[in-house]
C-alpha positions as a Python dict, from the first residue, in 0.01 Angstrom:
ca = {
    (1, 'X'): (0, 0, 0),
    (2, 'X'): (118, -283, 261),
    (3, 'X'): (27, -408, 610),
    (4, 'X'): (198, -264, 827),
    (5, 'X'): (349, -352, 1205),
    (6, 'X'): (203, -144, 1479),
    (7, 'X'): (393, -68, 1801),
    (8, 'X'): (344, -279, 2119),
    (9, 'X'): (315, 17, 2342),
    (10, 'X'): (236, 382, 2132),
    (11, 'X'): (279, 693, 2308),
    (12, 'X'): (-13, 890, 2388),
    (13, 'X'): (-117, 1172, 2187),
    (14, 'X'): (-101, 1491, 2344),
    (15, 'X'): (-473, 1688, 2436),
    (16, 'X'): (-537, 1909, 2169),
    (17, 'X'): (-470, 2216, 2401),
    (18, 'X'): (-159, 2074, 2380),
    (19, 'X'): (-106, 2063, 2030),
    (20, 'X'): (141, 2322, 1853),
    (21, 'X'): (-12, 2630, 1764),
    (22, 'X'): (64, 2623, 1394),
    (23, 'X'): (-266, 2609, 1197),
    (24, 'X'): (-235, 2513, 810),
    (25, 'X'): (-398, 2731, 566),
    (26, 'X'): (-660, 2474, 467),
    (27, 'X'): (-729, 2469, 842),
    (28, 'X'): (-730, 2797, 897),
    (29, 'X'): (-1069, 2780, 588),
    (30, 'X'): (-1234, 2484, 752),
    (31, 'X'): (-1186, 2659, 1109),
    (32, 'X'): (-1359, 3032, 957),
    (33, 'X'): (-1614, 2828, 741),
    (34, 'X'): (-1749, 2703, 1116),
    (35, 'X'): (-1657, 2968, 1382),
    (36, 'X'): (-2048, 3028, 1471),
    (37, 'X'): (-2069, 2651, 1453),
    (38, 'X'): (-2170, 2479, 1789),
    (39, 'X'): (-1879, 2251, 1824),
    (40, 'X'): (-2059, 2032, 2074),
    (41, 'X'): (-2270, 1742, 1918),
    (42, 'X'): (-2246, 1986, 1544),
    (43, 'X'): (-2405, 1767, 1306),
    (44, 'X'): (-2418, 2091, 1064),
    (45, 'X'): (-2295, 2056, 704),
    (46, 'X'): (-2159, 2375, 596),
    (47, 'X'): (-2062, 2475, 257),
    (48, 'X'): (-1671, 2460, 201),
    (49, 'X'): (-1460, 2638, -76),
    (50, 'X'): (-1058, 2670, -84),
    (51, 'X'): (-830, 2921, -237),
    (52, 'X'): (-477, 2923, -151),
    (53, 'X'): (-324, 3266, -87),
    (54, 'X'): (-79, 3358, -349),
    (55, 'X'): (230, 3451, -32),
    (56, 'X'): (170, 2992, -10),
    (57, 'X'): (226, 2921, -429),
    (58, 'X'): (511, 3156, -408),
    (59, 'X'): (676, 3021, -135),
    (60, 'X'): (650, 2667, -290),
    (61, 'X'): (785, 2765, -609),
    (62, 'X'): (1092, 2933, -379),
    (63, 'X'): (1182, 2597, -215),
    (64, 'X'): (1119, 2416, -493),
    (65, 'X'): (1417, 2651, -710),
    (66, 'X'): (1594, 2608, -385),
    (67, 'X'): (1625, 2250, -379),
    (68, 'X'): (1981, 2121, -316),
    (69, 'X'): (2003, 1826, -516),
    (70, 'X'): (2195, 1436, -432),
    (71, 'X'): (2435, 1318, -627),
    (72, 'X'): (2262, 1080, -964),
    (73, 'X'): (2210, 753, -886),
    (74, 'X'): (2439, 506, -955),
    (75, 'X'): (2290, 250, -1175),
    (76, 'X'): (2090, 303, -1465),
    (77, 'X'): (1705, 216, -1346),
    (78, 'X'): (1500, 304, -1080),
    (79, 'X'): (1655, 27, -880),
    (80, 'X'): (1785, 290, -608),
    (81, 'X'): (1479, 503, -552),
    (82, 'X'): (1333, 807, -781),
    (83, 'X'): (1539, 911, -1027),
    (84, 'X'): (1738, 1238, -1015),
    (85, 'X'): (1660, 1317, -1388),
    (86, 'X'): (1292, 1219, -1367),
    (87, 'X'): (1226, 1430, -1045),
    (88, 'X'): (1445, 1755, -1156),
    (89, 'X'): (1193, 1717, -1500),
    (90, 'X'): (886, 1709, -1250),
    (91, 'X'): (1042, 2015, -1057),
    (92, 'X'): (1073, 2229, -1410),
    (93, 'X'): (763, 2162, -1493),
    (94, 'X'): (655, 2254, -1109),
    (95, 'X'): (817, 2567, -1153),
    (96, 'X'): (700, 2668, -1493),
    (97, 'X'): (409, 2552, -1638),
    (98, 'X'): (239, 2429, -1331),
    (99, 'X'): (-75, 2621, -1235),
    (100, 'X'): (-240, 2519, -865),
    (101, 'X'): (-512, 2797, -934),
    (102, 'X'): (-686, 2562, -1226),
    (103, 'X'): (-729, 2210, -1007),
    (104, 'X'): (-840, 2479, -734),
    (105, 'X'): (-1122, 2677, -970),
    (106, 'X'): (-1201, 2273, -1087),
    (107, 'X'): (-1286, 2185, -669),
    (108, 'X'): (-1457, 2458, -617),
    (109, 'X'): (-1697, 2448, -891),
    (110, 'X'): (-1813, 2140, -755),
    (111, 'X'): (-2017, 2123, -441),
    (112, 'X'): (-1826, 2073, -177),
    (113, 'X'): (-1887, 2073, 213),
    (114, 'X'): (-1753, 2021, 552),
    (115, 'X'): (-1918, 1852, 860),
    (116, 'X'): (-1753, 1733, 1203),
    (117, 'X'): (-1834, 1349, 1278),
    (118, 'X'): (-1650, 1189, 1596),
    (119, 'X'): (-1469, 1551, 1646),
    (120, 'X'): (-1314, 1572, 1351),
    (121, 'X'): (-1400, 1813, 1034),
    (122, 'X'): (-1462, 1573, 747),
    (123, 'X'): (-1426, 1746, 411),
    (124, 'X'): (-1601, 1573, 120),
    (125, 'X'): (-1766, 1616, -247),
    (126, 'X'): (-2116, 1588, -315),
    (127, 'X'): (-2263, 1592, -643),
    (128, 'X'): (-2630, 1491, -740),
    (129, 'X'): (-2710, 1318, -1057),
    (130, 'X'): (-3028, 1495, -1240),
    (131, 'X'): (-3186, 1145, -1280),
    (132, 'X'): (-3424, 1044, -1084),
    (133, 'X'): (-3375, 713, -904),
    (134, 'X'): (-2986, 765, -890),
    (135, 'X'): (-2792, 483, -652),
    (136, 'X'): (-2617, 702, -404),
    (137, 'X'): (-2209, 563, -363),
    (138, 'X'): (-1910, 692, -114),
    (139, 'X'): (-1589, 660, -298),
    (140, 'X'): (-1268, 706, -118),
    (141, 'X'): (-957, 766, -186),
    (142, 'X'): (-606, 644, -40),
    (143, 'X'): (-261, 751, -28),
    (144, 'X'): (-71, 909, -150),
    (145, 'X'): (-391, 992, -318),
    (146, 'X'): (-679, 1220, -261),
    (147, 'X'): (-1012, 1408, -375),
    (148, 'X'): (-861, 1490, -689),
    (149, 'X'): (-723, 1136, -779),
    (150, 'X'): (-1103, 1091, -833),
    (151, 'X'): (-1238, 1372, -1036),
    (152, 'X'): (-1273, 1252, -1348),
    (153, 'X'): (-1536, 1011, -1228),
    (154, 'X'): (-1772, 1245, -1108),
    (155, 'X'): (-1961, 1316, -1465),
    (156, 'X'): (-1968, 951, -1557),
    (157, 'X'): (-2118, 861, -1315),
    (158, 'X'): (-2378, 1165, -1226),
    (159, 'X'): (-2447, 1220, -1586),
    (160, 'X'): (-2439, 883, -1742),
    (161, 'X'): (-2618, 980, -2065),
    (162, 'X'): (-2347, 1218, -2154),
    (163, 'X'): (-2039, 1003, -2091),
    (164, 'X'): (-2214, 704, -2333),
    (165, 'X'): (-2397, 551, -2026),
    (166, 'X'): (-2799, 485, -1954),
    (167, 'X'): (-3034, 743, -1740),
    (168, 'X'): (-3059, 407, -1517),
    (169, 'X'): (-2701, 396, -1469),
    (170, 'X'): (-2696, 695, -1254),
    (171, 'X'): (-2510, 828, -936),
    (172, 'X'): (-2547, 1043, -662),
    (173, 'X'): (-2161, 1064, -575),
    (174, 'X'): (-1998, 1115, -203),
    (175, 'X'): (-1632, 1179, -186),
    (176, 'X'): (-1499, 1216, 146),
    (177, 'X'): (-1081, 1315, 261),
    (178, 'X'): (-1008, 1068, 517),
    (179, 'X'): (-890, 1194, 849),
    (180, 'X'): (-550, 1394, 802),
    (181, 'X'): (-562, 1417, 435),
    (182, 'X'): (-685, 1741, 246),
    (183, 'X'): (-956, 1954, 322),
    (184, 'X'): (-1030, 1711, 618),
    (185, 'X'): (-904, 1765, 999),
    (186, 'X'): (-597, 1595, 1135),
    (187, 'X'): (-711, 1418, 1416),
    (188, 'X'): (-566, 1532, 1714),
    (189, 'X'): (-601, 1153, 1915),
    (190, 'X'): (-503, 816, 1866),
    (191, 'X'): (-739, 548, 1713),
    (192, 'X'): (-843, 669, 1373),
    (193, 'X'): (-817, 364, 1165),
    (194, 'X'): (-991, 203, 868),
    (195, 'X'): (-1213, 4, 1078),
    (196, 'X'): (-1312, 406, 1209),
    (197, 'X'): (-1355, 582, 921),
    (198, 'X'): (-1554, 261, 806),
    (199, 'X'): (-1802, 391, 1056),
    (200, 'X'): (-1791, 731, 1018),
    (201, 'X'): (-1846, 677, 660),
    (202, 'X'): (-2181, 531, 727),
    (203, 'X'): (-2237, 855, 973),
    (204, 'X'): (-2169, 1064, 663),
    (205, 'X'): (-2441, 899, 419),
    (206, 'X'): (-2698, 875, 693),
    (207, 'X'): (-2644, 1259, 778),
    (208, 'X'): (-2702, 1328, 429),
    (209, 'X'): (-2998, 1132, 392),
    (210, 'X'): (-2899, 813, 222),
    (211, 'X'): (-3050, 507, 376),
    (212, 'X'): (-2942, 283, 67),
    (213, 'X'): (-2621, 307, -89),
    (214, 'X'): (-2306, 144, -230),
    (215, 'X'): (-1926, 190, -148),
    (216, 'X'): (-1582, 199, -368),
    (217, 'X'): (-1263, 272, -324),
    (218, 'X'): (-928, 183, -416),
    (219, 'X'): (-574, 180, -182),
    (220, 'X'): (-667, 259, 194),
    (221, 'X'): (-995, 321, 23),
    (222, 'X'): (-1003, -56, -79),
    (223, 'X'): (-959, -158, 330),
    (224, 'X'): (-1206, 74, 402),
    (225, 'X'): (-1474, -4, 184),
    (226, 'X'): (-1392, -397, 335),
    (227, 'X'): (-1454, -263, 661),
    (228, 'X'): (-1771, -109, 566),
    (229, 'X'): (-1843, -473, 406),
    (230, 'X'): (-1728, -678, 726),
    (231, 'X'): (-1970, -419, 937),
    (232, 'X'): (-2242, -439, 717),
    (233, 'X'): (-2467, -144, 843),
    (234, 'X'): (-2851, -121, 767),
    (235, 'X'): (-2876, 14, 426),
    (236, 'X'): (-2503, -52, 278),
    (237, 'X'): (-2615, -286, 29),
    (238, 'X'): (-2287, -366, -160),
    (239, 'X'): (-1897, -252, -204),
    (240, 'X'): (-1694, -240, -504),
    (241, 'X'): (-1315, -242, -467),
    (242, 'X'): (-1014, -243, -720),
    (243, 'X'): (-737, -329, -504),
    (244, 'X'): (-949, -709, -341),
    (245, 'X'): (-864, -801, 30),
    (246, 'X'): (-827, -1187, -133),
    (247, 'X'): (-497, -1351, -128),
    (248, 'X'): (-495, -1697, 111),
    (249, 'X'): (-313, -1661, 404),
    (250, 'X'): (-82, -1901, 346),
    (251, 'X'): (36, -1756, -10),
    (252, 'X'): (10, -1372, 142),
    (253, 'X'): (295, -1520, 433),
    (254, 'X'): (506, -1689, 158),
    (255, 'X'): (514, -1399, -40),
    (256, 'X'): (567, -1166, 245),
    (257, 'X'): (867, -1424, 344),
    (258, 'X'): (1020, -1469, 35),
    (259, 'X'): (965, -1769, 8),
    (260, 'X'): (817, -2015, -234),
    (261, 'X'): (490, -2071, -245),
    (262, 'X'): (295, -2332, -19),
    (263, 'X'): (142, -2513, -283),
    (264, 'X'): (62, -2487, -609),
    (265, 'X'): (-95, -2258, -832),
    (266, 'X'): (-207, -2178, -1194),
    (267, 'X'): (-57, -1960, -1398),
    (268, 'X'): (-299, -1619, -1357),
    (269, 'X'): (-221, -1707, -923),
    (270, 'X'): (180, -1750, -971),
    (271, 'X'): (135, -1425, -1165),
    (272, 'X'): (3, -1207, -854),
    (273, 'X'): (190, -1414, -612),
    (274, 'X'): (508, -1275, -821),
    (275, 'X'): (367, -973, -840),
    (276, 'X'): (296, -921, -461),
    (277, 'X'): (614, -1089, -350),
    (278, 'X'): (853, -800, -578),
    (279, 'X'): (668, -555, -385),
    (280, 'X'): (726, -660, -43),
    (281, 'X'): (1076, -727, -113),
    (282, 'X'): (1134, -403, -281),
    (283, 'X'): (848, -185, -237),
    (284, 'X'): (732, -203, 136),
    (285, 'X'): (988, 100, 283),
    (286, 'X'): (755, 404, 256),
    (287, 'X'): (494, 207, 454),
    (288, 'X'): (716, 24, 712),
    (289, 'X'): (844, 409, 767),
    (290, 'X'): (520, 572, 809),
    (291, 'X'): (364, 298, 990),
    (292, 'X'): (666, 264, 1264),
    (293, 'X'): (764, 619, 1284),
    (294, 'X'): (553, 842, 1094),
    (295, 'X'): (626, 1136, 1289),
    (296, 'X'): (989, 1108, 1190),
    (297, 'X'): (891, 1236, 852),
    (298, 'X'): (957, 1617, 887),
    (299, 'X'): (1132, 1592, 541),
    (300, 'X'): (889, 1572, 353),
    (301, 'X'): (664, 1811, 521),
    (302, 'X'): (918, 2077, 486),
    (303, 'X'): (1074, 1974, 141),
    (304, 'X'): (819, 2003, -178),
    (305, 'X'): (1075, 1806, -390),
    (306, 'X'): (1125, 1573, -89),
    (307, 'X'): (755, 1515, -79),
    (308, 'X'): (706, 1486, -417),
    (309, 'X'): (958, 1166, -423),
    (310, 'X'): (822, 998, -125),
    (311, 'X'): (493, 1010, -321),
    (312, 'X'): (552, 935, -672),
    (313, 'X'): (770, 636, -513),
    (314, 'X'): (454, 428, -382),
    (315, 'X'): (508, 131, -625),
    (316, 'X'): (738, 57, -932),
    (317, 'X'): (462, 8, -1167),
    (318, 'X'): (304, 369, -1101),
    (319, 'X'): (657, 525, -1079),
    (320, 'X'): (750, 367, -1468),
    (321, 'X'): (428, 517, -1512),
    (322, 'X'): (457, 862, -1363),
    (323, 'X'): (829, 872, -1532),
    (324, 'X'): (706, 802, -1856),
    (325, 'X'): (502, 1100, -1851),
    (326, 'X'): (767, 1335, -1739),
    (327, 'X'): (941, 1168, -2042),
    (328, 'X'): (635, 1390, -2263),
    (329, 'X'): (424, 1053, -2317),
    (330, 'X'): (39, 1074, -2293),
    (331, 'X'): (-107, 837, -2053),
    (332, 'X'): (-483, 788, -1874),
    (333, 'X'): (-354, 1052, -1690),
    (334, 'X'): (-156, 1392, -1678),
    (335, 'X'): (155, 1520, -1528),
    (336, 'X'): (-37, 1807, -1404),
    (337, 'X'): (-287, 1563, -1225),
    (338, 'X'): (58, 1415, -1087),
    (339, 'X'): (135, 1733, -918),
    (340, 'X'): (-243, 1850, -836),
    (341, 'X'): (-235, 1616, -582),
    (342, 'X'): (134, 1659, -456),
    (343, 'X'): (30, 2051, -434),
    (344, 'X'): (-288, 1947, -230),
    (345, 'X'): (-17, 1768, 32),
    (346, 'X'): (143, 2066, 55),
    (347, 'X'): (-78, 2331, 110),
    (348, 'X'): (-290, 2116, 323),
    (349, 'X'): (29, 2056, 534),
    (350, 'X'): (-82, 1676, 542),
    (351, 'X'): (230, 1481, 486),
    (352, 'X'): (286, 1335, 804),
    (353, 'X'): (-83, 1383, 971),
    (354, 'X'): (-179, 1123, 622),
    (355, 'X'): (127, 914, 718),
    (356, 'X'): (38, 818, 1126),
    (357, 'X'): (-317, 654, 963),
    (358, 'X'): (-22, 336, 880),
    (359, 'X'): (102, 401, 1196),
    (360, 'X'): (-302, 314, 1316),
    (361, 'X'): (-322, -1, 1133),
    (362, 'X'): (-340, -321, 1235),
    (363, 'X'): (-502, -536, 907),
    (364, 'X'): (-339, -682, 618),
    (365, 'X'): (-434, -503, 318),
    (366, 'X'): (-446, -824, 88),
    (367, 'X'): (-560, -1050, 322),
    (368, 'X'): (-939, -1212, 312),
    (369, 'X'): (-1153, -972, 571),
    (370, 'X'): (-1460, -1136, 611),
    (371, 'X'): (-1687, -888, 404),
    (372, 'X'): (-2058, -978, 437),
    (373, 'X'): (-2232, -786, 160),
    (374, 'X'): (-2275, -840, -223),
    (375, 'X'): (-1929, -707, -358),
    (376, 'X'): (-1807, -609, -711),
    (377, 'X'): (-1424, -625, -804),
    (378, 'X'): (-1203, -481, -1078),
    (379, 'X'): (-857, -635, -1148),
    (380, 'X'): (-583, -466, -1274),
    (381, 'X'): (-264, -607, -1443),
    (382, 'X'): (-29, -355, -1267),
    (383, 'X'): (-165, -375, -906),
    (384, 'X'): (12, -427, -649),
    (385, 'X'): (-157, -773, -628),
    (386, 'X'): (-348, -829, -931),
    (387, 'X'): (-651, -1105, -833),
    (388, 'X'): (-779, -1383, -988),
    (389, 'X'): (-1098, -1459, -1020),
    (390, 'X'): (-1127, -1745, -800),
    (391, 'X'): (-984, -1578, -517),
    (392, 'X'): (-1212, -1280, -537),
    (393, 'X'): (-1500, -1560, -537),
    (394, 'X'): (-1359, -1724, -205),
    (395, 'X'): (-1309, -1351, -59),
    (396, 'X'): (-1637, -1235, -133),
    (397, 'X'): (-1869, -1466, -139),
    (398, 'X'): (-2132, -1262, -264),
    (399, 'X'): (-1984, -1191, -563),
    (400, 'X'): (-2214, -961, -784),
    (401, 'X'): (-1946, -904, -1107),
    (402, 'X'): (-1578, -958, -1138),
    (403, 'X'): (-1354, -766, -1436),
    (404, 'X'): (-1020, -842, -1507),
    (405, 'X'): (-915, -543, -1734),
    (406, 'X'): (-612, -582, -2010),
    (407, 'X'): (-398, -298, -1841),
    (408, 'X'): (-432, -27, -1595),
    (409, 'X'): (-201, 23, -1242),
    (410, 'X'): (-268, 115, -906),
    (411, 'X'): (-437, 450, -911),
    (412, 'X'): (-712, 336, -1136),
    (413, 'X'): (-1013, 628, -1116),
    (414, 'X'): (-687, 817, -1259),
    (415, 'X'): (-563, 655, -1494),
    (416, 'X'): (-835, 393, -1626),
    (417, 'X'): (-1135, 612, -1550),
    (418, 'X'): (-1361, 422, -1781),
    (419, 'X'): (-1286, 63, -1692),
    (420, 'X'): (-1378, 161, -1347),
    (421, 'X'): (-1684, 374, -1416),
    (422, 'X'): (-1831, 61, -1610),
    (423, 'X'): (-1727, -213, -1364),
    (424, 'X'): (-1932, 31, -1117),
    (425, 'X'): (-2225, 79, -1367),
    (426, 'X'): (-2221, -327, -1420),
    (427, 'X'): (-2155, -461, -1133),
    (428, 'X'): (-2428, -255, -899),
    (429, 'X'): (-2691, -256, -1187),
    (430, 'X'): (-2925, -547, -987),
    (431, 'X'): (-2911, -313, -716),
    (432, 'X'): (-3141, -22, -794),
    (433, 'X'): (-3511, 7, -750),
}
């Protein structure tokens, strides 16, 4: 994840009547789930379950058998892009052991729910804890992640007492798809940024009854949950955030320019200035593509192994990662969780509606945002820009806990599920009644 440059002058977004006719299959669910629905000032929540028709899986395994391959790469690491032998392993296993219809009967055994805020269908989780006095929280996700990049938090945190936690550490969990991802609606006009959703977040937990709550998230879920911090609405009362808006300006620019940096800086801050500087110089494409010319992207909305590169390709550390388990290693997390949420792009047909929300940014992901509530932050040795303490205390001044964790990468409720459930059960624990 990277800032991104927007355009001086974007071109308008056709009216919806304008829009082509084509209407995904996860659509065409949300769309029959609220035909009787008053679409006019809806604030209904109606109860949303998926299943994708059989004619879809077998047409994904077809293109996927049909892929025509490039030519291996011509070095021996990942220094040109994905792999061929890496992604033709992910394809086999795709192809034959892959099966879409047990993440699917895992979704829909949770509740799970659809209401329209702004004009747009928002899709989201909700599960209660049993315990009484439970601290309601929003988590959201980024890309290329979704929903299902945070499952395995949901029973940590709603059932404490069974995952080695407290009755007092409970949760009453909210996971929304942003706009254009999943089970959510692809908005059909312009202007659906973080700052946005940072709003219609707080629509969301105010329609379902929460006047108190907390917020995390991680990638675009990290800006988000900043937003939500720098507009402060009654009855947010903290954020939490593994991926901190904190570098200083001046060392974000030198690392963006290559350059050295302005001044200087102890070893744990030459460490993420390192870290952040390899990334822009080597890992910003994906997000300078999608957030110039996102709609250019047909590729991958057409192509399940081209998709499936473009998102296992979102940083090098998650790619050695991702690689590694296609080489039969066991890591925090699975290769069918890998391809759970690939499948999700696909059958929601969200490649490129997820990739125009870069195209809608204007804020620098790393960069101090001017959050106003209590905050908690995790720090990972294998994010993008792992942060030091002392520049998660100047970001946030409200710090309520900091955790720098001995390893763990960028998609974190993944892969490090229990460093982040306890940094969440820690660091919001003054918080409750």
């Amino acid at each position: 994840m990277a800032e991104t440059t927007q355009p001086p002058s974007p071109t308008p977004t056709l009216e919806p009547k304008s829009e082509p006719k084509h209407v995904s299959i996860a659509e065409q669910t949300i769309i029959a789930a609220r035909r009787d629905a008053d679409q006019s000032g809806d604030t209904a929540i109606r109860p949303f379950q998926y299943s994708a028709p059989q004619d879809a899986l077998d047409d994904l395994r077809r293109r996927i058998v049909a892929t025509r391959w490039p030519t291996r790469e011509v070095v021996s690491d990942a220094s040109q892009g994905v792999q061929l032998e890496t992604l033709q392993k992910l394809a086999r296993h795709w192809t034959i052991d892959y099966d879409w219809r047990r993440v699917e009967a895992r979704l829909n055994a949770l509740p799970q729910f659809v209401t329209n805020i702004d004009g747009v269908d928002i899709h989201f989780i909700h599960v209660k804890s049993k315990h009484d006095g439970a601290l309601p929280i929003i988590i959201t996700h980024g890309w290329p992640g979704s929903v299902i990049e945070q499952l395995k938090v949901i029973g940590p945190l709603t059932d404490p007492t069974a995952h080695g936690g407290l009755e007092t550490d409970a949760f009453d969990v909210v996971i929304p798809s942003m706009p254009g991802y999943g089970f959510s609606g692809k908005p059909t006009t312009t202007g659906w940024d973080a700052p946005r959703i940072a709003r219609t977040w707080d629509v969301l937990m105010k329609r379902l009854g929460y006047d108190r709550y907390v917020a995390q998230g991680g990638d675009w879920g990290a800006l988000i949950v900043d937003q939500m911090g720098v507009q402060a609405p009654p009855g947010l009362l903290a954020i939490h955030t593994n991926m901190a808006g904190a570098i200083p300006d001046d060392i974000n620019a030198a690392a963006l320019a290559s350059t050295a940096p302005p001044r200087a800086l102890d070893e744990e801050e030459r460490r993420s200035f390192d870290h952040v500087a390899f990334f822009y110089k080597y890992g910003l494409g994906y997000a300078q593509e999608m957030g110039n010319r996102p709609q250019t992207l047909y590729g991958i909305e057409d192509s399940p192994i081209g998709l499936a590169a473009w998102i296992i390709d979102h940083d090098i550390w998650t790619y050695k990662q991702i690689a590694r388990l296609f080489d039969g290693e066991q890591l925090g997390f699975s290769r069918d969780e890998i391809l759970d949420n690939i499948t999700l792009y696909w059958l929601t047909e969200t490649a490129v509606s997820s990739a125009r929300l870069y195209w809608e940014n204007k804020l620098v992901f790393f960069a101090v945002k001017g959050v106003k509530v209590p905050a908690v932050v995790s720090a990972f040795p294998e994010e993008i820009c792992p942060v030091p303490r002392k520049w998660a205390e100047a970001a946030y001044p409200n710090l309520l806990y900091y955790q720098k964790h001995p390893e763990g990468a960028h998609f974190a409720a993944w892969e490090q599920t229990k460093a982040l459930v306890d940094d969440m059960r820690a660091g919001f624990r003054t918080l409750r009644n």
